[in-house]
Backbone as ProteinMPNN parsed JSONL, in Angstrom:
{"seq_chain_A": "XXXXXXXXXXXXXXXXXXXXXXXXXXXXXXXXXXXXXXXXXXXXXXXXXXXXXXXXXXXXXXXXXXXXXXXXXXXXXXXXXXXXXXXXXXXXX", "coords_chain_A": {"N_chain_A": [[0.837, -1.184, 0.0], [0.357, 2.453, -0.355], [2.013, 5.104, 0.65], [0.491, 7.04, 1.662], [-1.779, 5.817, 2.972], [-3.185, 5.529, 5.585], [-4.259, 7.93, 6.085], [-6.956, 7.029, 5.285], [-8.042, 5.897, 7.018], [-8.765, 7.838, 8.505], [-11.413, 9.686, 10.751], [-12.313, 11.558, 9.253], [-12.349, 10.897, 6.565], [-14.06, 8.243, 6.203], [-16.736, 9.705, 6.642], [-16.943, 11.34, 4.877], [-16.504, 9.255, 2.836], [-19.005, 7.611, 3.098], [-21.034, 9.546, 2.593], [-20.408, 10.153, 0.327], [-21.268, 8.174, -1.659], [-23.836, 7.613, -1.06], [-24.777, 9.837, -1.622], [-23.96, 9.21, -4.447], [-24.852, 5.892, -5.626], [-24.68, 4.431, -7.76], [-21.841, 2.884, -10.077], [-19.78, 5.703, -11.596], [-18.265, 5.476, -13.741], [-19.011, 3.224, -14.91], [-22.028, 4.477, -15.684], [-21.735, 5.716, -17.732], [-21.45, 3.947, -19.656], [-23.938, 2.538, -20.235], [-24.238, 0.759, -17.92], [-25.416, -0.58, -15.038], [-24.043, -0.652, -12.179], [-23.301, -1.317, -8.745], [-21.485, 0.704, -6.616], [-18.551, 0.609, -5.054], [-16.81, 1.572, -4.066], [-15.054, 4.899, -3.219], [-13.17, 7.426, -4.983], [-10.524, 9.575, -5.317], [-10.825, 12.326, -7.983], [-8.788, 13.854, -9.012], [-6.019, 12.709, -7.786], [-4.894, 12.312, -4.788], [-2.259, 12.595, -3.268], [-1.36, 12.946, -0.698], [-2.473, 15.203, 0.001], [-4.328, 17.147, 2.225], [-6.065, 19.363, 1.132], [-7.24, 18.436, -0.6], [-7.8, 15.661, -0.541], [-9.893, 15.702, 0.762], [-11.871, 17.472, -0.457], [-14.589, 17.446, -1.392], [-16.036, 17.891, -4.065], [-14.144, 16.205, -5.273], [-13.976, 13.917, -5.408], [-15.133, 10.641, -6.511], [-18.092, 7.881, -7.613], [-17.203, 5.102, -7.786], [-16.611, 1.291, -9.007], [-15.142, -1.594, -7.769], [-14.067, -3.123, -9.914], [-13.521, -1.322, -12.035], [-12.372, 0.909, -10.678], [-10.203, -0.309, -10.012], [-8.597, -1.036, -12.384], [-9.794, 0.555, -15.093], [-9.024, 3.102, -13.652], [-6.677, 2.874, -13.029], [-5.67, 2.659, -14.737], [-5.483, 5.324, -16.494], [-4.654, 7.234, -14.594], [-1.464, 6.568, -14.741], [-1.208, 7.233, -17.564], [-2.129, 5.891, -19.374], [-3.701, 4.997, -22.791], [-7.147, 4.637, -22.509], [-10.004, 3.163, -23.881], [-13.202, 3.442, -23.99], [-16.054, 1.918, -24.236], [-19.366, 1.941, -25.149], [-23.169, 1.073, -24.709], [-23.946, 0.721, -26.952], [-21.76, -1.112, -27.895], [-20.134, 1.01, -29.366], [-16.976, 2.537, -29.577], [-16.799, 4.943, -27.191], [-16.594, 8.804, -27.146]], "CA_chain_A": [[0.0, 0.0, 0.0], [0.973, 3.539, -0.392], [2.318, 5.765, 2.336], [-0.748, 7.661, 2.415], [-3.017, 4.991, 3.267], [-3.381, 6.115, 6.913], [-5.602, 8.629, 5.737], [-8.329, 6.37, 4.865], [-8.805, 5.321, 8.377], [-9.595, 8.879, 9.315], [-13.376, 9.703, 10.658], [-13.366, 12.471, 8.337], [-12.801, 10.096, 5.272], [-15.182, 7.609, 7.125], [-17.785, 10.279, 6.793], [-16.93, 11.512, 3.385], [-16.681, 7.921, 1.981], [-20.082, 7.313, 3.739], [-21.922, 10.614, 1.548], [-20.348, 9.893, -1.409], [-21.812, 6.865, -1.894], [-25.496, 7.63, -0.36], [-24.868, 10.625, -3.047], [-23.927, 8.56, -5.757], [-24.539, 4.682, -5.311], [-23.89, 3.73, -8.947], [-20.575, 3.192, -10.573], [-19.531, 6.662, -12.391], [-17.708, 4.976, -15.523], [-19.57, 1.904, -15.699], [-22.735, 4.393, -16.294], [-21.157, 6.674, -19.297], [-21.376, 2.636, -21.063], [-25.31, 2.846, -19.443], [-24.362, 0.079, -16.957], [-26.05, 0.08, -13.98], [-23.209, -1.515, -10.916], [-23.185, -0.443, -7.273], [-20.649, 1.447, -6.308], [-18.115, 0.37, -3.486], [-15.485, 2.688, -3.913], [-15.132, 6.04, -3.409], [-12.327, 7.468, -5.728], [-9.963, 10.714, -6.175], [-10.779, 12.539, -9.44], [-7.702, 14.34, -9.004], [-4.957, 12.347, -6.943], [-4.447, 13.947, -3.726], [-0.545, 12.582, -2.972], [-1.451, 13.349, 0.701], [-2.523, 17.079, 0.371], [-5.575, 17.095, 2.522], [-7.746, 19.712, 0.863], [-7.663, 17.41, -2.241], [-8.421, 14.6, -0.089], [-11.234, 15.978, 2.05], [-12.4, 18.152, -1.155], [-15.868, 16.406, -1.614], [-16.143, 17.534, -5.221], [-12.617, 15.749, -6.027], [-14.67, 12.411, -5.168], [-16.24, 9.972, -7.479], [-18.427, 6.804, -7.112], [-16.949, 4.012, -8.973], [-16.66, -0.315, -8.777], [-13.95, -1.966, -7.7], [-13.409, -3.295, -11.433], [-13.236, 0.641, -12.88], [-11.01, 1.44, -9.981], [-9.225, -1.053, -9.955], [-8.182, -1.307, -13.655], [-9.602, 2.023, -15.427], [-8.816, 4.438, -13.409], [-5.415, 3.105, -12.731], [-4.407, 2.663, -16.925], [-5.395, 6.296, -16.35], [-3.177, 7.547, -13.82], [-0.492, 5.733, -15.497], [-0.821, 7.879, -18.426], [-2.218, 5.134, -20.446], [-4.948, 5.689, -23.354], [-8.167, 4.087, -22.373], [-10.892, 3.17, -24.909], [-14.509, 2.97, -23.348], [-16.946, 1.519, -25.486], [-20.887, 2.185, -24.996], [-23.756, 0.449, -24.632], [-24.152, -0.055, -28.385], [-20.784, -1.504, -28.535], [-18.855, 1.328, -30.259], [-16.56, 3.592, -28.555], [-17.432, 6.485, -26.734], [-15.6, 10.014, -27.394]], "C_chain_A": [[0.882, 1.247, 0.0], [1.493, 3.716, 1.315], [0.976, 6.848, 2.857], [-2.134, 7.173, 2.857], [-3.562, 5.62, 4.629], [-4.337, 7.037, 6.752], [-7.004, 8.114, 5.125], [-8.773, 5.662, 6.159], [-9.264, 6.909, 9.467], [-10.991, 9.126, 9.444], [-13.404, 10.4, 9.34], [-13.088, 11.623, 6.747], [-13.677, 9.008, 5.328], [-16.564, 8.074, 6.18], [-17.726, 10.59, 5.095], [-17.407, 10.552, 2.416], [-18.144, 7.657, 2.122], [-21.099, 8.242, 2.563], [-21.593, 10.868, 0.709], [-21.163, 9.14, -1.91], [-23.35, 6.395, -1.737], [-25.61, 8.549, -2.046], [-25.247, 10.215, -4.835], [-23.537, 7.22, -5.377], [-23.973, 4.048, -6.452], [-22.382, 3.986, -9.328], [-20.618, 4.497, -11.796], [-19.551, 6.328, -14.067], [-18.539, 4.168, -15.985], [-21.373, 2.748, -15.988], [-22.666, 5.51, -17.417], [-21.306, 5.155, -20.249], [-23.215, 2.427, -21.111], [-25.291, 1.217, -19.327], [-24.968, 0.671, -15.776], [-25.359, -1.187, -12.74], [-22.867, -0.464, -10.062], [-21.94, -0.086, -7.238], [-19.829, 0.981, -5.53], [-17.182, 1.015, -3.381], [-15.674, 4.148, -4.307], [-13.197, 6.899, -3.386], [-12.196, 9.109, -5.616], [-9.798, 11.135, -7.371], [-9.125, 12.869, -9.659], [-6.738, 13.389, -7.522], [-4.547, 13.27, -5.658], [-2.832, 13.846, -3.395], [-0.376, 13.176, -1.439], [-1.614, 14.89, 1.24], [-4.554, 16.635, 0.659], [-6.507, 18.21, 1.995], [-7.95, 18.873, -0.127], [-8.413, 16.18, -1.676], [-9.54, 14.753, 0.453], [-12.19, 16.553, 1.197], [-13.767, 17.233, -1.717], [-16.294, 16.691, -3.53], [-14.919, 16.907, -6.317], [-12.924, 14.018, -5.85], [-15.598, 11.822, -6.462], [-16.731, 8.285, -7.103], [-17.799, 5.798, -7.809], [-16.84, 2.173, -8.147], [-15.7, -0.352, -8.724], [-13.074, -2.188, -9.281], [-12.933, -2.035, -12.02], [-11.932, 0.787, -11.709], [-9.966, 0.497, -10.06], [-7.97, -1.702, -11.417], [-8.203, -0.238, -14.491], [-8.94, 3.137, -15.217], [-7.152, 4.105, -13.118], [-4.189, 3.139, -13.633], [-4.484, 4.166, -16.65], [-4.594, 7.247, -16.021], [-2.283, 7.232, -14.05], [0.007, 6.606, -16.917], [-1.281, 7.068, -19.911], [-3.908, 5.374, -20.993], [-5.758, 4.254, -23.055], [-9.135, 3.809, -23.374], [-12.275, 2.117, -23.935], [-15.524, 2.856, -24.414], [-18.927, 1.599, -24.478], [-21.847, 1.0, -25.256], [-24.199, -0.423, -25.783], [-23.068, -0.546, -28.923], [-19.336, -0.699, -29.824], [-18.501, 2.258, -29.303], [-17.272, 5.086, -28.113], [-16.374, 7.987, -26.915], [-15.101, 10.496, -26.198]], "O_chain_A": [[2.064, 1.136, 0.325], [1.463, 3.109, 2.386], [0.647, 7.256, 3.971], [-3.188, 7.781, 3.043], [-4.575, 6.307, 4.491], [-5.371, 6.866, 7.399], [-7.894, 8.791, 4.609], [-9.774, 4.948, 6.239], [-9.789, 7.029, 10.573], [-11.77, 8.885, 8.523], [-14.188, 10.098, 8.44], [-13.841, 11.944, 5.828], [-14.166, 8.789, 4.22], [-17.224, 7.393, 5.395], [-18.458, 10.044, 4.269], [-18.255, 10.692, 1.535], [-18.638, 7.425, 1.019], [-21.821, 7.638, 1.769], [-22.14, 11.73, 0.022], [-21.894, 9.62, -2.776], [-23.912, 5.355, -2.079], [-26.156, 8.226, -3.1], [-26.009, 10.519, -5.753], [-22.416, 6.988, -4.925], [-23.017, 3.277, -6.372], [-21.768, 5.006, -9.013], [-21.343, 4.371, -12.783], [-20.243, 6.621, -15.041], [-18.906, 4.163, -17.16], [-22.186, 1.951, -16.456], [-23.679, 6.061, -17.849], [-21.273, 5.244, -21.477], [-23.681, 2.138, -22.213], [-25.897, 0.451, -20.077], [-25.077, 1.86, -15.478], [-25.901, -2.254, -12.454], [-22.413, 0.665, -10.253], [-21.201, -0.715, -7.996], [-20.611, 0.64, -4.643], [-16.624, 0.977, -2.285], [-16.227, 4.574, -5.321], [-12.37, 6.978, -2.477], [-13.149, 9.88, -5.73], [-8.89, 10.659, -8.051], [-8.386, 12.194, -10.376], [-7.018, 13.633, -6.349], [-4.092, 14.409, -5.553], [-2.174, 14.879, -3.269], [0.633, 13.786, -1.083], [-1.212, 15.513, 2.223], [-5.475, 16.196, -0.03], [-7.692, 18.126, 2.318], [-9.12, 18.656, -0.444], [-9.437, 15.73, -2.191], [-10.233, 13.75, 0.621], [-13.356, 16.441, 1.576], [-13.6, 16.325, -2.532], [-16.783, 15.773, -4.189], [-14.776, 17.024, -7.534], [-12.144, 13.115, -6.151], [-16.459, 12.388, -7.136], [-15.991, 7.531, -6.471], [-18.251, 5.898, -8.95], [-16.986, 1.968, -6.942], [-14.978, 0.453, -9.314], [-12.011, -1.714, -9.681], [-11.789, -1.957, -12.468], [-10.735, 0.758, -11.994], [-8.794, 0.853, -10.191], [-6.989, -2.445, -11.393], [-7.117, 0.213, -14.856], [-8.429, 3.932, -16.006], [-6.396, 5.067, -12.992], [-2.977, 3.351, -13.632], [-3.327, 4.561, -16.508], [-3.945, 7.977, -16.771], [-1.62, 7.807, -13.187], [1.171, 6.687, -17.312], [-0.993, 7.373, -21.069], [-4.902, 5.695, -20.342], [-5.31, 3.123, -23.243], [-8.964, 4.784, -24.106], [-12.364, 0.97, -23.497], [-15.716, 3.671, -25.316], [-19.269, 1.265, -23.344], [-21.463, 0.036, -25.917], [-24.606, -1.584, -25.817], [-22.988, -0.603, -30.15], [-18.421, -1.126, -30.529], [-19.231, 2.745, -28.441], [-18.0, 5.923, -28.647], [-15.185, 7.783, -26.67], [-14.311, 11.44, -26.194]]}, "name": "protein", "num_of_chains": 1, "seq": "XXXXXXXXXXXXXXXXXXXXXXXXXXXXXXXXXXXXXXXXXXXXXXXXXXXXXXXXXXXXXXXXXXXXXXXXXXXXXXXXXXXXXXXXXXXXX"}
């Protein structure tokens, strides 16, 4: 794990994580394809690298699935090009 994990056992990401997710239960990415999967992670749009207003910043939050986070968003951060394809099977812009 990173070094800034420790900050995910704080209340106030607790609480955050908690009204993200009431906010927005579906996965973000998976409904730009118009999937419809619960949510269980609550994701940095912008990377915070341990700068707490980024981390605490509630519109720097997004709902997403383990699968998206765990694979999308991290070709992403990486720098790598993604290709999301839509419900009718052709890519999306």
């Amino acid at each position: 794990m990173g070094k800034h994990t420790h900050l995910y056992k704080l209340a106030v990401w607790r609480r955050l994580r908690s009204r993200q997710l009431i906010k927005q239960p579906l996965c973000e990415y998976c409904l730009e394809s118009e999937e419809v999967t619960a949510a269980d992670t609550v994701d940095h749009i912008t990377p915070h690298r341990g700068d707490m207003k980024l981390f605490t910043d509630p519109l720097n939050l997004q709902s997403l699935c383990s699968p998206c986070h765990n694979k999308r968003k991290q070709r992403e951060e990486a720098g790598q090009d993604v290709i999301v394809f839509g419900a009718d099977g052709w890519p999306l812009a």
